[in-house]
N, C-alpha and C positions, 0 to 999 in steps of 0.2 A: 296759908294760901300763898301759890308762886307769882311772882310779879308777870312772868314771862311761862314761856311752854316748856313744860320740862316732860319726863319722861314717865311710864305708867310706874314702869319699876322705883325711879325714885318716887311718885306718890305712897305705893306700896309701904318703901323702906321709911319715910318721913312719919306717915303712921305710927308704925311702932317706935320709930326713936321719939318724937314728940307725944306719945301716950295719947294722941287725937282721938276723939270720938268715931271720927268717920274720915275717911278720904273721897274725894271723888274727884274723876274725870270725865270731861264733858267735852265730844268731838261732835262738832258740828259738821256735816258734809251736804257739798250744793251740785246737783246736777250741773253738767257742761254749759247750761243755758241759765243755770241759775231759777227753773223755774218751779223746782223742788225742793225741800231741805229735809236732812235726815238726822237725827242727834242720836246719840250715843252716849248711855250712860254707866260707867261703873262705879262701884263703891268699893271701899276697903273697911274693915275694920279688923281690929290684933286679937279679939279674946272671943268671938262669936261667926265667922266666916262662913256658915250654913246658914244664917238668917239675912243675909246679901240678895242671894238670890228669891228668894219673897219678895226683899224690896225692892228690888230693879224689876221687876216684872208690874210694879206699882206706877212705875215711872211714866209720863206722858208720853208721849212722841211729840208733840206739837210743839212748838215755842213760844210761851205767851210772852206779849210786846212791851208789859209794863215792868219787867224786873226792876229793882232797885242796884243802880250798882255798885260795883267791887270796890268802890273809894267806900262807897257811902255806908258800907257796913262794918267797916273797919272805926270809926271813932264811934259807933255805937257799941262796942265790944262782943258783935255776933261774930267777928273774924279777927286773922291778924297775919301779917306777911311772914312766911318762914323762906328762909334762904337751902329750900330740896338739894339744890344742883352743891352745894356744900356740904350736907349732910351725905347726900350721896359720895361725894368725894373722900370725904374723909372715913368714913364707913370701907371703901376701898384701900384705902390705907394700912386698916390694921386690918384686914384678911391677910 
């Protein structure tokens, strides 16, 4: 998980260097007034890429209000911070 917003391609590339099960990115967007919201969801995975689209068509639209957050899943061991915007980097390096 990135601390901050990074990019889909480095989600993509952190995938497969980190051997993750799944990636995803989640763009929120709000109408001019705010009185809409529209989410965006994709997935990555390294070794199965035709079984994405099944599940993103699975995905909700809506946003439910009680998520637990991104702190609070990390010392239970469901997540954990990776530094993308670095792998990306140096990934760039040796091309």
């Amino acid at each position: 998980m990135a601390r901050g917003f990074v990019s889909m391609p480095m989600v993509s590339l952190g995938v497969v260097k980190q051997h993750a099960d799944l990636g995803i990115v989640i763009t929120v967007l709000t109408t001019r007034h705010r009185t809409t919201v529209q989410t965006e969801v994709r997935l990555w995975r390294s070794d199965h890429p035709r079984d994405i689209t099944a599940v993103e068509a699975r995905i909700p639209t809506t946003i439910k209000d009680s998520w637990p957050s991104l702190d609070e899943l990390v010392p239970s061991g469901l997540s954990h911070y990776v530094d993308l915007e670095e792998i990306y980097y140096q990934h760039v390096l040796e091309v």
